[in-house]
N, C-alpha and C positions, 0 to 999 in steps of 0.2 A: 630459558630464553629461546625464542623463534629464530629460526633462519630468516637469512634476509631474502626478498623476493628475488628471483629469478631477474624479473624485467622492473621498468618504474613507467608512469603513465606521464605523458605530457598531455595537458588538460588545455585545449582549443577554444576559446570561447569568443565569443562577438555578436556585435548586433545581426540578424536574418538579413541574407545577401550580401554580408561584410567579405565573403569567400572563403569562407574556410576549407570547402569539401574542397575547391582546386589546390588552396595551397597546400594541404594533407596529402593531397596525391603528389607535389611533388616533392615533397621533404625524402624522400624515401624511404617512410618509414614504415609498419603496419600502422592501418588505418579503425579503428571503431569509431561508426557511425552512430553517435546518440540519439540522434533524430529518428531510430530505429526504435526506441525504447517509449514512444510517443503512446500512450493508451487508445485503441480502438474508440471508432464512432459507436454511439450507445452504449459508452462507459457512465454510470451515475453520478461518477466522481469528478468529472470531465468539469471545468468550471464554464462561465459562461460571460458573453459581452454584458456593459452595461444594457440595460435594456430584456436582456432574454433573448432564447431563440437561438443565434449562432455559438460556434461553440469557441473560444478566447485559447488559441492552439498558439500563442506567444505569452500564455501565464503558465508559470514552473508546474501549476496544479496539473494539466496536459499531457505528464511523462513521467513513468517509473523510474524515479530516482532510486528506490532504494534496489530495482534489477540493474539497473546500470552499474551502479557499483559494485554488487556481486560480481557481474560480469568482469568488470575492469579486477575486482581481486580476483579471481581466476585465473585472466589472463598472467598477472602477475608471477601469483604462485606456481602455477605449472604451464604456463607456454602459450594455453590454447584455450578457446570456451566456447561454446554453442549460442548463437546469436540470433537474434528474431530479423526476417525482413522486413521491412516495412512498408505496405503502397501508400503512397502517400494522398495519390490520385482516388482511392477506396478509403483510406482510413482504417485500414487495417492490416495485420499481418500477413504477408501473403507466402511465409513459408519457415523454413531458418539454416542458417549458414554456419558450417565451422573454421573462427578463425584461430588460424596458429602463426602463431609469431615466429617459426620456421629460428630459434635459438637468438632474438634480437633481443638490448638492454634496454631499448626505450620502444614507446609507441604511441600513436597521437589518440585522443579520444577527443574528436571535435562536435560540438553543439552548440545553439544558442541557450543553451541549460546547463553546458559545462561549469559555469564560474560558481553554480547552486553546490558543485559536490567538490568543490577546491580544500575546503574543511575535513569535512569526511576520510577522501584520499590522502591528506597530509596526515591525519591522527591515526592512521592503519600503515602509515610508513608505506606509501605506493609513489608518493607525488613527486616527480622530477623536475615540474615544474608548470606554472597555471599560466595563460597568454592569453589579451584582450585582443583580438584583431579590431582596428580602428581604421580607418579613413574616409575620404569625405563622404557625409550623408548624402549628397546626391549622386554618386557614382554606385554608392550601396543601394537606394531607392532603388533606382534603373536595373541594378543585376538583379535583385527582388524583385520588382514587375516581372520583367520578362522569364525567371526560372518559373515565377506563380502561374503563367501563363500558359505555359508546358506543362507545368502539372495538373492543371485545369479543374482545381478541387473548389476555386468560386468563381464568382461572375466579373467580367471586367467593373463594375461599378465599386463591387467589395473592394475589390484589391489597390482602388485609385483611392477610395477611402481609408483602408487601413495603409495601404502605400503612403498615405501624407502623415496621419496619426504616425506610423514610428518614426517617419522623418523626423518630426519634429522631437520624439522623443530619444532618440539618437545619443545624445549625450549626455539624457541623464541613465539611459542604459548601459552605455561605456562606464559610467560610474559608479551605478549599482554593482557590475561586474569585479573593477579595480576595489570595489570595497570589499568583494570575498575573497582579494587577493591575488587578482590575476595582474600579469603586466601588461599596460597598454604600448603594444606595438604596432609599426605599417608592416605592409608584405616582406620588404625587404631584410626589418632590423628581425621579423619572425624567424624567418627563411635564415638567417645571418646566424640567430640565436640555437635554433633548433641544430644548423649544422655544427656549431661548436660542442656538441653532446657525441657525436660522431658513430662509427659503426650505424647504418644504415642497413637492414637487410628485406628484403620482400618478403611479404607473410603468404603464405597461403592459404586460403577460400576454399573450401568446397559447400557445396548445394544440399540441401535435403529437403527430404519431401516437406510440406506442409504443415506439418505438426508439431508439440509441444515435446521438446527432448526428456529423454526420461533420466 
């Protein structure tokens, strides 16, 4: 029989723009960004809008689930793992980072792909527990424009076009998510929830160059 992991993952998920990356930072907990794990522009595999042409970076098809999960067992098992960065503004990796969970029991893994690997992490005995972040679709729209707008990867016409599309899809995406098992919470019952798990410690980052760890 296996040891038990070291750490367990709390798995982040919600609709884009719901906030996850701020509430992640203040849980104080280590943070993995999944949205790191996004597959490069001129991937094949990359799916696509109805229509053709652009490329559909809010379908699961869009992101190495099965590195993300690696990653997340590693951290588990031994503390620490080598992570990809991700420019988002480029569409591709622009290096990779080592996080170490500096001896913490828990740690957030937030994305809008999170609720894909809720299964996964529960049957490898990692998952501490899965979260939908929800609230109102028009205060989520608005922090979605304007992050998309900073990161300047499409034109303001794209983004008022697919800004309305997930609006409206909003709550059947909440529900796709609550079906692999996540809980639908606000900031508050998250933040409430998260801190009842306790022991909090800061993970440390370090930088490296560019390239694929060996």
């Amino acid at each position: 029989m296996s040891p038990p992991p070291r750490s367990r993952v709390i798995l982040l998920a919600g609709p884009s723009g719901s906030g996850k990356s701020s509430l992640s930072a203040r849980t104080g907990l280590p943070v993995l960004a999944l949205d790191d794990f996004y597959k490069e522009d001129g991937d094949p595999t990359l799916p696509l809008l109805p229509g053709g042409g652009a490329v559909d970076w809010d379908a699961p098809g869009s992101w190495h689930a099965d590195a993300a999960v690696a990653a997340i067992g590693e951290l588990c098992e031994r503390g620490s793992a080598d992570t990809p960065r991700y420019d988002i503004s480029a569409s591709a990796i622009s290096g990779w980072s080592r996080l170490d969970l500096a001896g913490a029991p828990h740690f957030v893994a937030e994305g809008i792909f999170a609720a894909e690997i809720v299964g996964r992490c529960r049957e490898l005995g990692l998952l501490a527990d899965a979260i939908c972040l929800r609230g109102s679709p028009a205060t989520t729209a608005w922090r979605r424009f304007l992050r998309d707008l900073r990161e300047g990867r499409k034109s303001v016409r794209f983004l008022v076009r697919r800004g309305w599309h997930l609006f409206r899809a909003e709550r059947a995406i909440v529900g796709r998510q609550v079906g692999f098992g996540c809980t639908p919470c606000d900031q508050r019952e998250t933040l409430s929830r998260i801190a009842a798990m306790g022991s909090a410690r800061p993970a440390r980052t370090t930088t490296t160059a560019p390239s694929v760890p060996t």
